[in-house]
C-alpha atoms as an extended CHARMM CRD file, in Angstrom:
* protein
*
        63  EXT
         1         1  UNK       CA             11.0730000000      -60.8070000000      -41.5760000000  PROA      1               0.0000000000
         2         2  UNK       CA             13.0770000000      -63.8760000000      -40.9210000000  PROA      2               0.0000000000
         3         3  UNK       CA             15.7120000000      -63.8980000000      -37.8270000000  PROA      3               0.0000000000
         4         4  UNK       CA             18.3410000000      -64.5000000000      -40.2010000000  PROA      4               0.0000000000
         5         5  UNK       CA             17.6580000000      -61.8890000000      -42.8460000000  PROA      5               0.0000000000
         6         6  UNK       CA             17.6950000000      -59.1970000000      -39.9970000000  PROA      6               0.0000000000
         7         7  UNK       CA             20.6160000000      -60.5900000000      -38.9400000000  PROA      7               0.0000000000
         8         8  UNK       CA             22.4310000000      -60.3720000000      -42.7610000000  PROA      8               0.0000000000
         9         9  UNK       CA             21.3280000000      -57.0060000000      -42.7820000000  PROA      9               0.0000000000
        10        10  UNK       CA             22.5170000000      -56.0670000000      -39.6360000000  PROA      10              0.0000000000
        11        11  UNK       CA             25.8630000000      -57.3050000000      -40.7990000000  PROA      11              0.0000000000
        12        12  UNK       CA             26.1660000000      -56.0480000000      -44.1280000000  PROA      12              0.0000000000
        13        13  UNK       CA             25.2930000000      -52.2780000000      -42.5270000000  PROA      13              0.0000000000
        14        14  UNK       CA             28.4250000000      -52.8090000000      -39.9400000000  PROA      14              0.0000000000
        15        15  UNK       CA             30.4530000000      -53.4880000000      -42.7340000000  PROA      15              0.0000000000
        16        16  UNK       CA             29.4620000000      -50.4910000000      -44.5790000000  PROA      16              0.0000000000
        17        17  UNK       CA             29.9360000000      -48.2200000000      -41.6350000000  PROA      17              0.0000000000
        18        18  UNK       CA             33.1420000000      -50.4790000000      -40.9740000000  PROA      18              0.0000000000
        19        19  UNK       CA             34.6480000000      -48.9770000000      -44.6000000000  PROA      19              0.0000000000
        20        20  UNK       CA             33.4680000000      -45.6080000000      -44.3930000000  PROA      20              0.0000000000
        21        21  UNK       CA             36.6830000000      -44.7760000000      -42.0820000000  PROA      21              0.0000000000
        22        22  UNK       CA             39.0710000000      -46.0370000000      -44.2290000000  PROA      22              0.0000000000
        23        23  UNK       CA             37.7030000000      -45.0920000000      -47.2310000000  PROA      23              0.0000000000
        24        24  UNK       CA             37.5420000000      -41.6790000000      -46.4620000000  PROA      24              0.0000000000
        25        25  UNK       CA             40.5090000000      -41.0810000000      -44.4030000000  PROA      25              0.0000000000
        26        26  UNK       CA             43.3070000000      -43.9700000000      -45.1300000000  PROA      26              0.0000000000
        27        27  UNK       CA             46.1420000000      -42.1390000000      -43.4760000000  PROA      27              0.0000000000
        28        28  UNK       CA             44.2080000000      -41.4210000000      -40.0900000000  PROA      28              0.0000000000
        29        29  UNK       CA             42.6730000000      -45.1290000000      -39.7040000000  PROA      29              0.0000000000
        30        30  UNK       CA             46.1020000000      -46.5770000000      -40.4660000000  PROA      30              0.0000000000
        31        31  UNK       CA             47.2560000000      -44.4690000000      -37.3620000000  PROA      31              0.0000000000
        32        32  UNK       CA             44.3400000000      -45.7450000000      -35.3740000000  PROA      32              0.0000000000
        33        33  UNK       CA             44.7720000000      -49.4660000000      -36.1190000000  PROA      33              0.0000000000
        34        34  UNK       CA             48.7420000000      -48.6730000000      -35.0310000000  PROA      34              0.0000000000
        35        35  UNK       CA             47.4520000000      -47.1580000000      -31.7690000000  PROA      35              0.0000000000
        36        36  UNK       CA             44.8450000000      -50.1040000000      -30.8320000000  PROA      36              0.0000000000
        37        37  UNK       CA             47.9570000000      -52.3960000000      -31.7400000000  PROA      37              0.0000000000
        38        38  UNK       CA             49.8920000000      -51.1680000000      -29.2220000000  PROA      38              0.0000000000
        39        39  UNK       CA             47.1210000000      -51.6040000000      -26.2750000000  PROA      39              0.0000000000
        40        40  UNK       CA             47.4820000000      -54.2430000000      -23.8280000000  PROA      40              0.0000000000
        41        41  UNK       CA             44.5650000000      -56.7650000000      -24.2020000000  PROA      41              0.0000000000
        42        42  UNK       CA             42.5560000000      -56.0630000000      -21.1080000000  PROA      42              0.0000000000
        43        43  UNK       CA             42.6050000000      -52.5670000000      -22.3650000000  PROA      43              0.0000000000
        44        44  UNK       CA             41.4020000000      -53.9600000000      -25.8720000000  PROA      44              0.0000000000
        45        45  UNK       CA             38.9490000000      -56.0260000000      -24.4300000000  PROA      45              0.0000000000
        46        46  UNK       CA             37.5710000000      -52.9870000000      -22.1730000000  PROA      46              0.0000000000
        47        47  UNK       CA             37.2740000000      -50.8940000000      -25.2140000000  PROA      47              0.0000000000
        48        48  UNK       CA             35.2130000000      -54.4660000000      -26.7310000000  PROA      48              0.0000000000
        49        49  UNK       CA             32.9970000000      -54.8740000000      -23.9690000000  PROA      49              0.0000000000
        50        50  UNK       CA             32.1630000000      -50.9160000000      -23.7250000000  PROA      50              0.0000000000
        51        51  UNK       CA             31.3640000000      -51.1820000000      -27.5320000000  PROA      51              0.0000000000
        52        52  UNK       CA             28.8400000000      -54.2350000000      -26.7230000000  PROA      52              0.0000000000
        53        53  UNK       CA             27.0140000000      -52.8490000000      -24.3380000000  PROA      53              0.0000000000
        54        54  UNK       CA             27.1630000000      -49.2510000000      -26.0450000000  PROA      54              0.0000000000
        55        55  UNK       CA             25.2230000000      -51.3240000000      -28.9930000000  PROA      55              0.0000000000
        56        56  UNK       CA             22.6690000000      -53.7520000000      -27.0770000000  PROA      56              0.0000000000
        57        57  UNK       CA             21.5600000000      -50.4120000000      -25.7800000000  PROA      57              0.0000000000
        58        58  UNK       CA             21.1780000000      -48.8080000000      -28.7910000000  PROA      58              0.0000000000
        59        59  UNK       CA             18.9530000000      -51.4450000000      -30.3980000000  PROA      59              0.0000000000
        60        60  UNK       CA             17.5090000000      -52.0660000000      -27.2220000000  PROA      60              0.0000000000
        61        61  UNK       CA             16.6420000000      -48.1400000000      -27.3880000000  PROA      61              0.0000000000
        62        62  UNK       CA             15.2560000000      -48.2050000000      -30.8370000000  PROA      62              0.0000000000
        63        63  UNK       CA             13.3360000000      -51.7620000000      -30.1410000000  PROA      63              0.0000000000
């Protein structure tokens, strides 16, 4: 399997997981988004970075 097809579906299965919150609970994730709107950014970018390396070791887990 090519680098970039992985990569497509690696992508299209964030976006699906992406949606699911909205989707199924508008009201809540509308609250959320207001909440991470009102961090400062090196509290953001914390949050980004933990997120990052929360994933790498997840694939790097499954790999």
């Amino acid at each position: 399997m090519s680098a970039w097809r992985e990569f497509f579906i690696a992508l299209g299965l964030m976006l699906v997981l992406e949606g699911i919150g909205p989707f199924v609970y508008p009201a809540a994730m509308r609250r959320v988004y207001f909440m991470a709107a009102q961090l400062r950014d090196p509290v953001l970018r914390t949050l980004g970075l933990l997120s990052m390396v929360s994933g790498l070791a997840l694939i790097y887990g499954v790999r």
